[in-house]
VEXDO-624752 format. One record per residue (C-alpha): x, y, z; residue number from 1; residue in one letter. Coordinates in Angstrom, 3 decimals. Layout:
% VEXDO-624752
(site (X,Y,Z),NUM,A),
...
END
This chain:
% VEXDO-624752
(site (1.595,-89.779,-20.813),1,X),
(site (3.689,-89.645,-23.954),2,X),
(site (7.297,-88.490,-24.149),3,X),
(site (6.575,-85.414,-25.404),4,X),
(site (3.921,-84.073,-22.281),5,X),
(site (7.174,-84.810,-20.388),6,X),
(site (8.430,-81.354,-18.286),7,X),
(site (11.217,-82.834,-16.766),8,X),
(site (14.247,-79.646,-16.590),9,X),
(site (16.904,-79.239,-19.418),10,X),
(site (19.972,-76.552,-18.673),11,X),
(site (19.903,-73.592,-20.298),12,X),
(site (21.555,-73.291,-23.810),13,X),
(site (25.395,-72.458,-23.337),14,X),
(site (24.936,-68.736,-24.743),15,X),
(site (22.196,-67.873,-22.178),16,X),
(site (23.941,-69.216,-19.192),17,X),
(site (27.201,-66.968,-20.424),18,X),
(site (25.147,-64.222,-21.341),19,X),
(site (23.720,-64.213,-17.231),20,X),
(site (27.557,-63.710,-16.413),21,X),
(site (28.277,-60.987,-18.686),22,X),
(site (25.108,-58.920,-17.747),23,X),
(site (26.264,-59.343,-13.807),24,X),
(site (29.576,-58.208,-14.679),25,X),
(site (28.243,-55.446,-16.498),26,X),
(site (26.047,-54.318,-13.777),27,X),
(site (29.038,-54.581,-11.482),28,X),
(site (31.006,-52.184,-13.743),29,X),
(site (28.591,-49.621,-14.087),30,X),
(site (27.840,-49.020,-9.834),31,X),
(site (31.768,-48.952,-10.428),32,X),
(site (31.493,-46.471,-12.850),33,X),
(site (28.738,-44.624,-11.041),34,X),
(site (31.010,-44.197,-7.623),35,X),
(site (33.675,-43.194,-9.498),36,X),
(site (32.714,-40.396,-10.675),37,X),
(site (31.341,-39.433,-6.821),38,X),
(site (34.926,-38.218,-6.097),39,X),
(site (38.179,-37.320,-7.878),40,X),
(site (40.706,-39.960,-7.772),41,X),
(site (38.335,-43.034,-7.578),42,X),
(site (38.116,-44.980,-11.085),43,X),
(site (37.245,-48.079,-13.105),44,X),
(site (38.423,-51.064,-11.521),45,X),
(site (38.746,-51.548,-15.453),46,X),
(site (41.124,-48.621,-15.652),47,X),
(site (42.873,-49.717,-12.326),48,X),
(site (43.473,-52.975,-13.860),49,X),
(site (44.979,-51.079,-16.542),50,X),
(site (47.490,-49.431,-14.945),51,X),
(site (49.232,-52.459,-13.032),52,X),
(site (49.001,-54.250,-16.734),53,X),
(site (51.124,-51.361,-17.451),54,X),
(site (53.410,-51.666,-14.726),55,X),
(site (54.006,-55.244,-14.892),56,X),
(site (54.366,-56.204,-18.467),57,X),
(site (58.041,-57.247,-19.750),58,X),
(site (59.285,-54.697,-21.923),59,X),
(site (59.749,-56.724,-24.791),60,X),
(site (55.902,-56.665,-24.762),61,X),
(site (55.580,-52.747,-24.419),62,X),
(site (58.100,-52.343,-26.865),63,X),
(site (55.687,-54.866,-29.354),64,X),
(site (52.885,-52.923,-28.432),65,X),
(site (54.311,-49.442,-29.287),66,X),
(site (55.460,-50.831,-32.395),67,X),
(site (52.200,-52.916,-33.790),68,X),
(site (49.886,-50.179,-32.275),69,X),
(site (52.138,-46.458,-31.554),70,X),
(site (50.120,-43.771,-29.937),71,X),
(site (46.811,-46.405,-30.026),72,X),
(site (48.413,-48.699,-27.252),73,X),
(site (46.322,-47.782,-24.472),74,X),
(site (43.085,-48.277,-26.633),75,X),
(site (44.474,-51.522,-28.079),76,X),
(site (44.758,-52.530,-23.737),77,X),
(site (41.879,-51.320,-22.665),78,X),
(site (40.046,-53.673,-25.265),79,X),
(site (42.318,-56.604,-24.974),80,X),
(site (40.937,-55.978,-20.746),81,X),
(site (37.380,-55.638,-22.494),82,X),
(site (37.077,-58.684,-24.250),83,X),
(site (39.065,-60.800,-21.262),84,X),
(site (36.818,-59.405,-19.043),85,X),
(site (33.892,-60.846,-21.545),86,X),
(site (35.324,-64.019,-21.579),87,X),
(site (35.783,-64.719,-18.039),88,X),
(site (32.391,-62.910,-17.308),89,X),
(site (30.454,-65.838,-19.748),90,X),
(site (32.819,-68.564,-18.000),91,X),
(site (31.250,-67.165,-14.891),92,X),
(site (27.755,-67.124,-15.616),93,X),
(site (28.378,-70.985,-17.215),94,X),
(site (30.394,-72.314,-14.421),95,X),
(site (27.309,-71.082,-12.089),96,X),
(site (24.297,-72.847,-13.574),97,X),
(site (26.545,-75.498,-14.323),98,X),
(site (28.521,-75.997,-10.653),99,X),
(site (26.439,-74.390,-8.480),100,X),
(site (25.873,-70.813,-6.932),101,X),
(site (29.098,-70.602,-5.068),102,X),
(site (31.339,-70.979,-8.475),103,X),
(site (29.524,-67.843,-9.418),104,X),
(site (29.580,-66.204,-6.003),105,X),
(site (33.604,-66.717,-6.064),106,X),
(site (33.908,-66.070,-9.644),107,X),
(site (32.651,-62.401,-9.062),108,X),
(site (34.501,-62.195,-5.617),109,X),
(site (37.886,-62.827,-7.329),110,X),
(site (36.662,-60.036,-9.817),111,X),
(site (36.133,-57.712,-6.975),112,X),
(site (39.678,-58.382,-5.230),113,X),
(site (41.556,-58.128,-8.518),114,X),
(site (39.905,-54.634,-8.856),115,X),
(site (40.953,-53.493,-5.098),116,X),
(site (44.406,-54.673,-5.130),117,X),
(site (45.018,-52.951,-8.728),118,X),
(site (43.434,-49.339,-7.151),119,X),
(site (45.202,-50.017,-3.435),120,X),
(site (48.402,-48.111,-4.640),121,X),
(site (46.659,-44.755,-5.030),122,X),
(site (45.086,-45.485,-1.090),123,X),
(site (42.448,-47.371,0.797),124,X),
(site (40.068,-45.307,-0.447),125,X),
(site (40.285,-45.900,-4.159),126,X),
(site (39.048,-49.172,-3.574),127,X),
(site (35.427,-48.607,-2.885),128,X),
(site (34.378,-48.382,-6.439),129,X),
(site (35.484,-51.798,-6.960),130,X),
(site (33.638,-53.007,-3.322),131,X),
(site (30.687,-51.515,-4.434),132,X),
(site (31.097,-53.461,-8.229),133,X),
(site (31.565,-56.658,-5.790),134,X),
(site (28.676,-55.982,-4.276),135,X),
(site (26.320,-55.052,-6.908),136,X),
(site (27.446,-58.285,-9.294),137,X),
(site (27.445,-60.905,-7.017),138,X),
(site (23.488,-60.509,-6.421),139,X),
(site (22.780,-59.484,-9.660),140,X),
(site (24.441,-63.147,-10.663),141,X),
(site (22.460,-64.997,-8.016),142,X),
(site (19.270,-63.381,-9.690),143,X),
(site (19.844,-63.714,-13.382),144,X),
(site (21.163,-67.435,-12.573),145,X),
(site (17.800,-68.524,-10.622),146,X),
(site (15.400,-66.819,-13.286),147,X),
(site (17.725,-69.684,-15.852),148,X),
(site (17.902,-72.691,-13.328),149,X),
(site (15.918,-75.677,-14.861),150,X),
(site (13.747,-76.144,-12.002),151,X),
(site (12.210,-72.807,-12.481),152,X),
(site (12.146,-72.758,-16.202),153,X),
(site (11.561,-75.971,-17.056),154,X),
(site (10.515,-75.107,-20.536),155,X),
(site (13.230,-73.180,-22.275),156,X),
(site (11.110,-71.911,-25.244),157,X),
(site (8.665,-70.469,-22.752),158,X),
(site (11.649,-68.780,-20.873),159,X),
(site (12.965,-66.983,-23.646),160,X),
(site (10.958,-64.012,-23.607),161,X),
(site (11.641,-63.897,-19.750),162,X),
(site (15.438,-64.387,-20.255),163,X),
(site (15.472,-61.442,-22.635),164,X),
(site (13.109,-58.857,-20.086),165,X),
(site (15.476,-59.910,-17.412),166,X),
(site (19.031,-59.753,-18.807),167,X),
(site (18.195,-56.660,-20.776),168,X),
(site (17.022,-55.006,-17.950),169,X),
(site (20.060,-55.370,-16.332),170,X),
(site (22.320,-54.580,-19.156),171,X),
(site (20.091,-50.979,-20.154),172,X),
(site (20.763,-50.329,-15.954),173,X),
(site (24.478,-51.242,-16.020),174,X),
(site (24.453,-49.142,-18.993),175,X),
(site (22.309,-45.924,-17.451),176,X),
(site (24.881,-46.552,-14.463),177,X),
(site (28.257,-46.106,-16.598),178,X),
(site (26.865,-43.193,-18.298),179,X),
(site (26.084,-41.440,-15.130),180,X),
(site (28.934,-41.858,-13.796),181,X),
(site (31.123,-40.740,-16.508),182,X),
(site (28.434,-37.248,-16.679),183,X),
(site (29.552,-37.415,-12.775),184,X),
(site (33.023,-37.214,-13.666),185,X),
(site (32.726,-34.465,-15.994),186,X),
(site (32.848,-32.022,-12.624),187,X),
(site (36.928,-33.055,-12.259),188,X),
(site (37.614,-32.165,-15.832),189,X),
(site (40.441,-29.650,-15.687),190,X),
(site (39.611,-28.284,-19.482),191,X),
(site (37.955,-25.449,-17.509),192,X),
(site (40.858,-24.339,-15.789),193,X),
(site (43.147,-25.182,-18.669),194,X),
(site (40.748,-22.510,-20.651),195,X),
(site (40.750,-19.919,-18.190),196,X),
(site (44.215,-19.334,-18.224),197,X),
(site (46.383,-16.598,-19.384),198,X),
(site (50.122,-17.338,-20.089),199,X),
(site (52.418,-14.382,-19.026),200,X),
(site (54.953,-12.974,-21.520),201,X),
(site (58.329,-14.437,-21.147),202,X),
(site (61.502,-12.353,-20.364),203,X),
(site (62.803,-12.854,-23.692),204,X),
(site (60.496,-13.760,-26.259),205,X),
(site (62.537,-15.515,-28.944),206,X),
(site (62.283,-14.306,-32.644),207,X),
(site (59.613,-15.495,-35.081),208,X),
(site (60.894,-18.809,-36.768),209,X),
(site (62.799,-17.282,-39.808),210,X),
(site (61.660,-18.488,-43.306),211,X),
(site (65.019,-20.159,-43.748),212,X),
(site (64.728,-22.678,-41.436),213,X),
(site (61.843,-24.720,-43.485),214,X),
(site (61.827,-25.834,-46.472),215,X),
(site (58.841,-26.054,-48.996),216,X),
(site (58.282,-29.682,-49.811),217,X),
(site (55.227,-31.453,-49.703),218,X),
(site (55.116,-34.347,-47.718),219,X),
(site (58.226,-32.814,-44.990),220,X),
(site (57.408,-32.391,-41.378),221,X),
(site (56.723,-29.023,-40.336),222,X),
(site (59.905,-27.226,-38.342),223,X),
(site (56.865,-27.008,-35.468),224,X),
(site (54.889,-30.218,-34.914),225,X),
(site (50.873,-28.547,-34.077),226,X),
(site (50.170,-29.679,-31.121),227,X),
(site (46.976,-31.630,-31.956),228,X),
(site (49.875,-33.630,-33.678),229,X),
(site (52.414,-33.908,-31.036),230,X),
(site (53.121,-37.516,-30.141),231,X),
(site (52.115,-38.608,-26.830),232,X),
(site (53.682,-41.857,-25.516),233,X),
(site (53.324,-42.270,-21.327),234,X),
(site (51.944,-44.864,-19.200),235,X),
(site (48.599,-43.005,-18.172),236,X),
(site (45.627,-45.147,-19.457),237,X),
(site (43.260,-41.460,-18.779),238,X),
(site (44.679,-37.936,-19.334),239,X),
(site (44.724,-36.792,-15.346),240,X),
(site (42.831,-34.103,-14.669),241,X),
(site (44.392,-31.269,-12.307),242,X),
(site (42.913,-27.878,-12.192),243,X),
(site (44.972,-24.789,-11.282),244,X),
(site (43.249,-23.754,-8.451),245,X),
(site (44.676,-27.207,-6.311),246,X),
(site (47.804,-27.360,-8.383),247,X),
(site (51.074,-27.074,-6.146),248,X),
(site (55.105,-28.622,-7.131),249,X),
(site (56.746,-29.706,-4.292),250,X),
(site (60.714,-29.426,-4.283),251,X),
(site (62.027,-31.855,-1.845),252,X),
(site (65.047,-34.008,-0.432),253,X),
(site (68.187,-33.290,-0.692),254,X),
(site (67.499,-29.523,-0.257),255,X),
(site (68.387,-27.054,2.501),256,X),
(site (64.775,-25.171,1.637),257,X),
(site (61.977,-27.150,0.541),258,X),
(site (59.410,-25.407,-1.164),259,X),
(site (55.488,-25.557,-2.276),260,X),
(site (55.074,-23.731,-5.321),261,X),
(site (51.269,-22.979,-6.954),262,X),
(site (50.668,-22.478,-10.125),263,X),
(site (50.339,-18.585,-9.903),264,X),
(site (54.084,-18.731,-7.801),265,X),
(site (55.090,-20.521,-11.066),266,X),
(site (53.198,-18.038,-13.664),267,X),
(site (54.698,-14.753,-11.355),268,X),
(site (58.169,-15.879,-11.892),269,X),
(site (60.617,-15.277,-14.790),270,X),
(site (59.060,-17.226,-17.621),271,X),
(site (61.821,-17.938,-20.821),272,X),
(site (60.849,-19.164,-24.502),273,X),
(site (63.219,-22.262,-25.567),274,X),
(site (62.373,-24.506,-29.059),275,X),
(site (63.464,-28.275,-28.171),276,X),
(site (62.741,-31.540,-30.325),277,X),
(site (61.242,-34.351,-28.076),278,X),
(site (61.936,-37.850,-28.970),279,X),
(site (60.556,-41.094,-27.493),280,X),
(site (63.260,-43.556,-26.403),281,X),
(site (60.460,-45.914,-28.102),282,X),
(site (60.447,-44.328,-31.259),283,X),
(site (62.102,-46.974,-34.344),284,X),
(site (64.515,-46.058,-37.451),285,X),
(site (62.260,-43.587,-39.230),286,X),
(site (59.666,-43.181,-36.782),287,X),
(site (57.109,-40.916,-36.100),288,X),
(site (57.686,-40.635,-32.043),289,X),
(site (59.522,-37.068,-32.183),290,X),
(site (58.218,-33.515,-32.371),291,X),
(site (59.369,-30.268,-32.599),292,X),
(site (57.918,-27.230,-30.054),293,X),
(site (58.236,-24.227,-28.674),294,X),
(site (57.898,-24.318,-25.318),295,X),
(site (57.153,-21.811,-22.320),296,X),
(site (58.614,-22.301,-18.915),297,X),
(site (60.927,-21.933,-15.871),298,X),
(site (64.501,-22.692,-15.949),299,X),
(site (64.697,-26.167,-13.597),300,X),
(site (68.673,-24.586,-12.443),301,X),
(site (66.426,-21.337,-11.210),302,X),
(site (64.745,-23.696,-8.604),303,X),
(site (67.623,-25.601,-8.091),304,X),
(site (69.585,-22.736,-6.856),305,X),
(site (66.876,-21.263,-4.462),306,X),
(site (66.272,-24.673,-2.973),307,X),
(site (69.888,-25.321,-1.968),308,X),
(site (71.062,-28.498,-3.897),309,X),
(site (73.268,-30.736,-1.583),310,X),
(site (76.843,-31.597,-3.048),311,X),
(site (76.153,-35.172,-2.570),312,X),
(site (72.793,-35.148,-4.705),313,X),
(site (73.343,-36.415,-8.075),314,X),
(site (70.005,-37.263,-9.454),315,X),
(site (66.491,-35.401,-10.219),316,X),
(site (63.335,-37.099,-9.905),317,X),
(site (60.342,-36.009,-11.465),318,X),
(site (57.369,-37.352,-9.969),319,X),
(site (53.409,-37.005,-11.705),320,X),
(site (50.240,-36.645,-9.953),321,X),
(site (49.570,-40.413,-10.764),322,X),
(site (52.888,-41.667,-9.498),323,X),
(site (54.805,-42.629,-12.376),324,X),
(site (58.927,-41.233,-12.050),325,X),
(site (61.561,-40.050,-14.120),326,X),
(site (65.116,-39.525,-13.294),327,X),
(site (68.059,-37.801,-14.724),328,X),
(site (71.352,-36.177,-13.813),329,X),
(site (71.549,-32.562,-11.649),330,X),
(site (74.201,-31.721,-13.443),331,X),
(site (72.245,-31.693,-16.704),332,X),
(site (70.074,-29.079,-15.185),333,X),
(site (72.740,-27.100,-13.899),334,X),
(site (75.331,-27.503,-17.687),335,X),
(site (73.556,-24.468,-19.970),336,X),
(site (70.984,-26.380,-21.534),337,X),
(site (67.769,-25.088,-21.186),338,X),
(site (66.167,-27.421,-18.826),339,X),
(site (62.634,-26.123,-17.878),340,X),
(site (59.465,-26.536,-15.923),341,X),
(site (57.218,-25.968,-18.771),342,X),
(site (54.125,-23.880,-18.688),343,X),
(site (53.317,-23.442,-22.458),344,X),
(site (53.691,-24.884,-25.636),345,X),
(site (53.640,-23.134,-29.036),346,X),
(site (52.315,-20.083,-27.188),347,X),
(site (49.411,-22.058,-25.388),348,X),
(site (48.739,-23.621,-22.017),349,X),
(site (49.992,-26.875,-21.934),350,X),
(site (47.146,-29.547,-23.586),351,X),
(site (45.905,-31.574,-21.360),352,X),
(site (47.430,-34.987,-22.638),353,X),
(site (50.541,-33.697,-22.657),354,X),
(site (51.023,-32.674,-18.916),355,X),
(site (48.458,-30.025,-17.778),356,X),
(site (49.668,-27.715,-15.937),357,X),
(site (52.895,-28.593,-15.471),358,X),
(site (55.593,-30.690,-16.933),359,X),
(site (59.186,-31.266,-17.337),360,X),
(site (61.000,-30.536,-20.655),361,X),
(site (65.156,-31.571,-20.530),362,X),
(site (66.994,-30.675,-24.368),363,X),
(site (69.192,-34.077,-25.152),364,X),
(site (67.797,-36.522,-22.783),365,X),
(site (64.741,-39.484,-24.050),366,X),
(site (61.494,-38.382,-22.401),367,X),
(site (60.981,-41.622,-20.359),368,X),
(site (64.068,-40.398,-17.889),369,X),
(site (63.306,-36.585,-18.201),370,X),
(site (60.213,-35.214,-19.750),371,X),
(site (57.573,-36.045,-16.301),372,X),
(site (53.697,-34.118,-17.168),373,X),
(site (51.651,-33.481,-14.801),374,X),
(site (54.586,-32.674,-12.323),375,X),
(site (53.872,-32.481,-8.868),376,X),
(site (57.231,-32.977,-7.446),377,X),
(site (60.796,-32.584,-7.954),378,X),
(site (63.228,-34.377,-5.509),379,X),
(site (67.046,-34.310,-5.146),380,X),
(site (68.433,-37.957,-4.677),381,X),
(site (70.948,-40.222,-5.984),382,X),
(site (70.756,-42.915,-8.236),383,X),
(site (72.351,-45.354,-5.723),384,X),
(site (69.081,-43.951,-3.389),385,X),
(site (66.224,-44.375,-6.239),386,X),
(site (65.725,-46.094,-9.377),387,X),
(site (63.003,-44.416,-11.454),388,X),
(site (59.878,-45.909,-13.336),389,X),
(site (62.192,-47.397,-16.495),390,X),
(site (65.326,-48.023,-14.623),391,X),
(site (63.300,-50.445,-12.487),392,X),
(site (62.522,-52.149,-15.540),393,X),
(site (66.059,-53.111,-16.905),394,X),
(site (66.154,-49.650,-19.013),395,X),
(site (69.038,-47.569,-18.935),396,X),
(site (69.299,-45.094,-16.371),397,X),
(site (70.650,-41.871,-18.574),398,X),
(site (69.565,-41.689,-21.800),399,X),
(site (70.992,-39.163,-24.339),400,X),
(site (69.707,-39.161,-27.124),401,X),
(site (70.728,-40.536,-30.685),402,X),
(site (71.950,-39.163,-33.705),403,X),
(site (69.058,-39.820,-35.904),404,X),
(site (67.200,-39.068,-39.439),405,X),
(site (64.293,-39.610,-41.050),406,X),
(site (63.123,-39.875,-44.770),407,X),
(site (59.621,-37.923,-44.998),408,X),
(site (59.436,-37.892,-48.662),409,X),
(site (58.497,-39.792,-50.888),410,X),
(site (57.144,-42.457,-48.803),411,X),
(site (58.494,-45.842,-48.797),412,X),
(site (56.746,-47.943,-51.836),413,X),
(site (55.910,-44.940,-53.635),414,X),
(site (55.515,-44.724,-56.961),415,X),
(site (57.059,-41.589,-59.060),416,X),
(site (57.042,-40.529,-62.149),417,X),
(site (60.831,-40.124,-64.559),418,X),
(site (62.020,-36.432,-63.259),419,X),
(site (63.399,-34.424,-60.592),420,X),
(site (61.946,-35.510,-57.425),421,X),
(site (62.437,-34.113,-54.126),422,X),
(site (63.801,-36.313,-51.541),423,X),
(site (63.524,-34.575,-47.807),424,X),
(site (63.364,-35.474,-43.968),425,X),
(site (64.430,-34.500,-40.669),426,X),
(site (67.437,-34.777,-38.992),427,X),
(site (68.001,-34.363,-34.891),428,X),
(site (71.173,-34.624,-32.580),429,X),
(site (69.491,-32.524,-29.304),430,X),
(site (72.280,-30.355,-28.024),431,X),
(site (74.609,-31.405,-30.155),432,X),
(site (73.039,-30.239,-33.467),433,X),
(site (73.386,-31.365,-36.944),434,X),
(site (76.216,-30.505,-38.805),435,X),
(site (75.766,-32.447,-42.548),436,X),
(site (73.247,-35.079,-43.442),437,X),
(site (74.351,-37.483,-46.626),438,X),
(site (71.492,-39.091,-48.953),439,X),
(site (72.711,-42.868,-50.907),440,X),
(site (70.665,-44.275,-53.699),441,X),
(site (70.930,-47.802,-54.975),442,X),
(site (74.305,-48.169,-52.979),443,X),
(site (76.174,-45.604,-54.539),444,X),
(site (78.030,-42.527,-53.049),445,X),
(site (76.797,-40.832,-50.368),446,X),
(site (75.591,-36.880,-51.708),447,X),
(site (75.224,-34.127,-49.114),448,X),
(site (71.449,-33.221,-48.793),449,X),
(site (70.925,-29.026,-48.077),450,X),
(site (70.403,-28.110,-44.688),451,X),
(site (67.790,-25.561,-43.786),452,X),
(site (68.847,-23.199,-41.231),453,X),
(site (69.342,-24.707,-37.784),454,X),
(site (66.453,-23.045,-35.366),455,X),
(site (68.532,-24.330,-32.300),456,X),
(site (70.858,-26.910,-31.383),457,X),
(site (67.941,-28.534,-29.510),458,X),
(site (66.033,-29.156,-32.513),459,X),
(site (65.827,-30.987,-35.480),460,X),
(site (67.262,-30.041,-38.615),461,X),
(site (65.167,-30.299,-42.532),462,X),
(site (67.305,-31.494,-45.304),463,X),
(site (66.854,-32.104,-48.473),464,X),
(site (68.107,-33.197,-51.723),465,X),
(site (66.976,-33.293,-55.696),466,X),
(site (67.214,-36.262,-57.266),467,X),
(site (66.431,-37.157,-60.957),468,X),
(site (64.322,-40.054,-60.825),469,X),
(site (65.040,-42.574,-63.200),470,X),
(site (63.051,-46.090,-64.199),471,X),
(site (62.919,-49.126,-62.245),472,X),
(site (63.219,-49.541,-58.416),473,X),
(site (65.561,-47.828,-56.246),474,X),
(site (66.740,-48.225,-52.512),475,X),
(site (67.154,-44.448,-50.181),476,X),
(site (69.118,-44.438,-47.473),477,X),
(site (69.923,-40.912,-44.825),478,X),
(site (72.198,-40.548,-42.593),479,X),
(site (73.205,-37.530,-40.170),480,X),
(site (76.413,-36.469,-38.107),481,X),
(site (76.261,-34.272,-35.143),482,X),
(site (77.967,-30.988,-34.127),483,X),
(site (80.480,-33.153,-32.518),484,X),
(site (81.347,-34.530,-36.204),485,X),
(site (79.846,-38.054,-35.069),486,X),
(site (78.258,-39.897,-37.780),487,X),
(site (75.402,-42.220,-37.261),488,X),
(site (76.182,-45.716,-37.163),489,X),
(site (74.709,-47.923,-39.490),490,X),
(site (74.144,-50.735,-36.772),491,X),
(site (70.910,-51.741,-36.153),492,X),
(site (69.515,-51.750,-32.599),493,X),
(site (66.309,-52.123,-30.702),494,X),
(site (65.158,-48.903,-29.258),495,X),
(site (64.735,-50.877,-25.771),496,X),
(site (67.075,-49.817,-23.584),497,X),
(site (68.675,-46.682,-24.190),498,X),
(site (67.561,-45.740,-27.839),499,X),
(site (66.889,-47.276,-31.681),500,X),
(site (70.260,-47.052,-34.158),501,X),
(site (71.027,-47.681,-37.841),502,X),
(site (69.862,-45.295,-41.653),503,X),
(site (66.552,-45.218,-42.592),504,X),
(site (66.201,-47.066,-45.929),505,X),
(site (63.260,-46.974,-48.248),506,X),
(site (62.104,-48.352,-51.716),507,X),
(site (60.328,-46.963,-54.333),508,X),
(site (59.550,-47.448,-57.618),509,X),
(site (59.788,-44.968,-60.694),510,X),
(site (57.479,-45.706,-63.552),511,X),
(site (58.702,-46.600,-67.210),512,X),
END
């Protein structure tokens, strides 16, 4: 016999033997997927995963993300879980048909128990779809390895063709799988509900904005942010999904009445109109993280008052359906401002991604110690008793917000022609109001900018100033003072803990 009628076994190419491990793991992730969607409140052990990332990583790393990725940083972490989960999937499926089944068989087990512990917080139950993803990959891994093991493919070319029937089969099930559960979880979808319903007319409805308060530039933010443009910044990797018909707000603690309150008890009460700028405690010099509304609601001091506030209770928790906590003073609900329990926003029904059917809204305060969606409890503590979400996290526990402004046009590097040239932006001091906001070019004196009318002392304030426009490059800076005459400092700082500081500077260039 000659060398080449030899048939003694040669391992599988490297590629095949990772591509076995992926195609377990996705089989595994798509019986996940499949169970999921059998009940409301299981998930993804992908999703669950997710969520403790979320919970666990420094903030110097959530602050990078924000900044690198903004409202995309819960896309940008699900697919830096994606392609980890690819990696250690084809490590897997190598280690096995290089080391033997019971690499593999572990390899998948550990998959399975990071999946349960991540999903344990929300109770026993939630773990199943991650059991049942444990049970479904580690046989599928066992199966796909043996069809690749040398001794029953001894020659590779003539396994190819089986290797591709096999794997691909697997893959187009794991694939039919995911896709029937996420049909599946269509039934919790609380767009429905959200569609159905009917906003009362408030007490008071407040005027129409007047024309005054906006100015006509091109390129300026709107007085009212749409809200298909509203920021959203919050640590829920999936929009939760709570219909009206289950909906209920629990008022607890330090109370002398408790109370359950459903979403018709809400929509049968007073209802009152209030506009309020929202700003993310995330949001950089000149950043995009704030928004303007007009929001629908019930004032937070109403339900204070009926439930019977204890003296010694000096801080309000907001807590959301999927456990994440805000917390701010009671005496901010109880000092004028209008503090609600939102309802509406710009005359509809809450959207779903930003806290369907119920949220918080606090004037003055950053939104990661005040602004709680998808509220399902408010309880009076103290801040000695309970440290909220943030605070936990080295961030600091009140958080008014910063005199700030913003340069909206022209955008920085732009180039302009010789000529009169609009320069405009936004200017917010919540509660405070703004009182003057000064323009400098190339160093020089600082020139008042016109205010538009102020809608509220909640909300931010356009401004703008004409400028001729003259060759060569040229450096903007803004900066605002409050109602309380306090000018924004020109020190740069972090927005991590308590709130970015410092003028927004751009350059542009005018042509010859």
């Amino acid at each position: 016999m000659t060398p080449s009628d030899t048939t003694s076994p040669r391992r599988p190419p490297w590629w095949r033997s990772a591509s076995t491990g992926i195609a377990a793991a996705a089989a595994a992730l798509g019986a996940a997927e499949l169970v999921a969607g059998l009940r409301s409140g299981w998930r993804s052990p992908v999703l669950d995963v997710g969520d403790r990332a979320i919970d666990f990583v420094p903030p110097p790393v959530k602050d990078f993300a924000i900044a690198v990725f903004g409202t995309g940083d819960k896309v940008a972490l699900l697919v830096g879980i994606g392609l980890v989960l690819v990696v250690y999937a084809a490590t897997v499926g190598i280690a096995t048909l290089r080391l033997g089944r019971l690499v593999g068989v572990a390899g998948i087990l550990a998959f399975g128990v990071v999946g349960m512990v991540a999903s344990i917080g929300g109770g026993l139950s939630n773990t199943v779809p991650s059991a049942v993803a444990t049970a479904v990959g580690v046989p599928a891994l066992l199966a796909l390895t043996r069809s690749e093991s040398p001794a029953r493919s001894p020659h590779l070319e003539a396994s190819r063709r089986s290797f591709l029937v096999h794997t691909g089969a697997v893959v187009a099930g794991a694939a039919f799988l995911g896709v029937g559960g996420r049909a599946l979880s269509g039934r919790f979808d609380a767009a429905p509900s959200q569609a159905g319903v009917a906003l009362p007319r408030p007490v008071t409805s407040l005027p129409v904005v007047a024309a005054g308060t906006s100015f006509d530039v091109t390129g300026l933010s709107p007085l009212v942010t749409p809200n298909d443009n509203f920021y959203r910044i919050d640590t829920a990797l999936t929009v939760p999904q709570v219909p009206t018909e289950t909906y209920s707000l629990a008022i607890t603690g330090m109370v002398s009445r408790p109370s359950q309150l459903s979403y018709d008890d809400l929509l049968r009460r007073d209802l009152i109109e209030t506009d309020i700028t929202l700003t993310c405690v995330s949001n950089e010099v000149g950043g995009r993280l704030v928004g303007n509304a007009r929001w629908l609601g019930i004032p937070l001091a109403e339900l204070l008052e009926e439930a019977g506030v204890s003296p010694d209770a000096d801080q309000i928790v907001g807590r959301s359906v999927d456990g994440y906590t805000c917390g701010f003073p009671v005496a901010v609900a109880l000092d004028g401002r209008d503090a609600i329990v939102a309802v509406g926003m710009n005359g509809e029904p809450l959207p779903l991604q930003h806290g369907f059917p119920v949220r918080l809204v606090v004037p003055g305060l950053y939104g990661y110690v005040s602004a709680t969606k998808w509220l399902a409890e408010i309880e009076l503590t103290t801040f000695d008793a309970f440290d909220h979400y943030w605070a936990r996290r080295d961030w600091a526990v009140e958080a008014p917000i910063k005199t700030q402004s913003r340069i909206d046009t022209p955008a920085a590097l732009a180039q302009l022609p010789v000529g009169p040239t609009a320069i405009a932006g936004v200017a917010w001091a919540q509660t405070r109001g703004i009182e003057a906001v000064e323009v400098q070019i190339d160093g020089g004196a600082w020139q008042q900018a016109d205010l538009a009318e102020e809608l509220a002392d909640t909300t931010w304030r356009q401004w703008k100033l004409e400028w001729e426009a003259t060759p060569g490059r040229h450096e903007i800076a803004v900066r605002a003072t409050d109602g309380e005459g306090e000018t924004q400092t020109s020190q740069r700082a972090r927005p991590i803990p308590d709130g970015a500081t410092g003028w927004h500077s751009i350059v542009v260039m005018v042509d010859h």
